[in-house]
N, C-alpha and C positions, 0 to 999 in steps of 0.2 A: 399675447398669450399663446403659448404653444399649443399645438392640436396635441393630442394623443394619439399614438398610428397602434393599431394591433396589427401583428404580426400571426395570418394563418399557418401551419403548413403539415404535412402530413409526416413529420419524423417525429420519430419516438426514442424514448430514450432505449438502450441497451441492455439485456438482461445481465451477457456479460460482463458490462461498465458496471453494471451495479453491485453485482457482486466481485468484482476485481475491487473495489471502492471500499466493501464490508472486509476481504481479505487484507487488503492492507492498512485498516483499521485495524484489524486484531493480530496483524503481523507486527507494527511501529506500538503498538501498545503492549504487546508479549517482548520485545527487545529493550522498552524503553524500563518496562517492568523491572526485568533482570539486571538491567545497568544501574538501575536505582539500591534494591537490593546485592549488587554487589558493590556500590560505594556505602554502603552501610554498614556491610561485612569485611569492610578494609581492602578491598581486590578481589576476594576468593568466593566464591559461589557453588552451592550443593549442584551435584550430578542432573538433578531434576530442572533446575532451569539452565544446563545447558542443553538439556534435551527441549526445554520451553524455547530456547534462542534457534535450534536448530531445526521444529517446527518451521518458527518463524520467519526463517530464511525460504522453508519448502513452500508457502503459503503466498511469499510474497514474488515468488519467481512463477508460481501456478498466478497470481494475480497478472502479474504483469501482464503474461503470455495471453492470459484474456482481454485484459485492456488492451493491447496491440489489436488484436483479431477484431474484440466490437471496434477498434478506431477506423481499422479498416472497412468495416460496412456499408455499403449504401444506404443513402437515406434515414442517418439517425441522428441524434444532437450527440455532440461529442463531447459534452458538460462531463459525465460521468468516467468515461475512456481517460480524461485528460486527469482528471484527478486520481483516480486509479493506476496510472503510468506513476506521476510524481508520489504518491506515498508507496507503493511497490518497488519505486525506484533507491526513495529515499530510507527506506529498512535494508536495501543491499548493500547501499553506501556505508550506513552504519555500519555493518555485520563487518563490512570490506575493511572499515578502518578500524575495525577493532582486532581482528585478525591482521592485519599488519602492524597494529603498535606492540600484538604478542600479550593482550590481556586475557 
């Protein structure tokens, strides 16, 4: 029968992490929004969500840049930095390939 081990220790999670984590939440969900919406509308999308995709892009580059910075920190868990990085990352990816296929 295995023991159970708890694990103390004094790091905390990141304020930054966590809100890099909410911003790139509402960044891949504002891009994902408009990609939906504009496969509905056959390719073509109103002014207002390019302006929602371009947001999205500002949000997710401001995310990043805090995910880097809490990853950077001493003594904190890096659970929130690390997901924060990958969905900040993965809304510029998008942006990135969408803008180079010229949509």
């Amino acid at each position: 029968m295995a023991r159970k081990r708890f694990v103390f220790s004094d790091k905390k999670n990141p304020e930054k992490g966590l809100f890099s984590v909410f911003l790139g939440v509402i960044s891949l969900l504002g891009v994902l929004g408009s990609l939906l919406v504009s496969y509905k509308n056959g390719g073509t999308i109103p002014v207002r969500l390019g302006a929602v995709v371009f947001l999205s892009v500002f949000f997710a580059v401001t995310g990043l840049i805090m995910a880097i910075r809490s990853h950077m920190e001493h003594d904190v868990l890096l659970l929130f930095p690390k997901i924060g990085i990958g969905l900040n990352a993965l809304t510029i990816l998008i942006c990135g390939i969408i803008l180079y296929m010229g949509v």
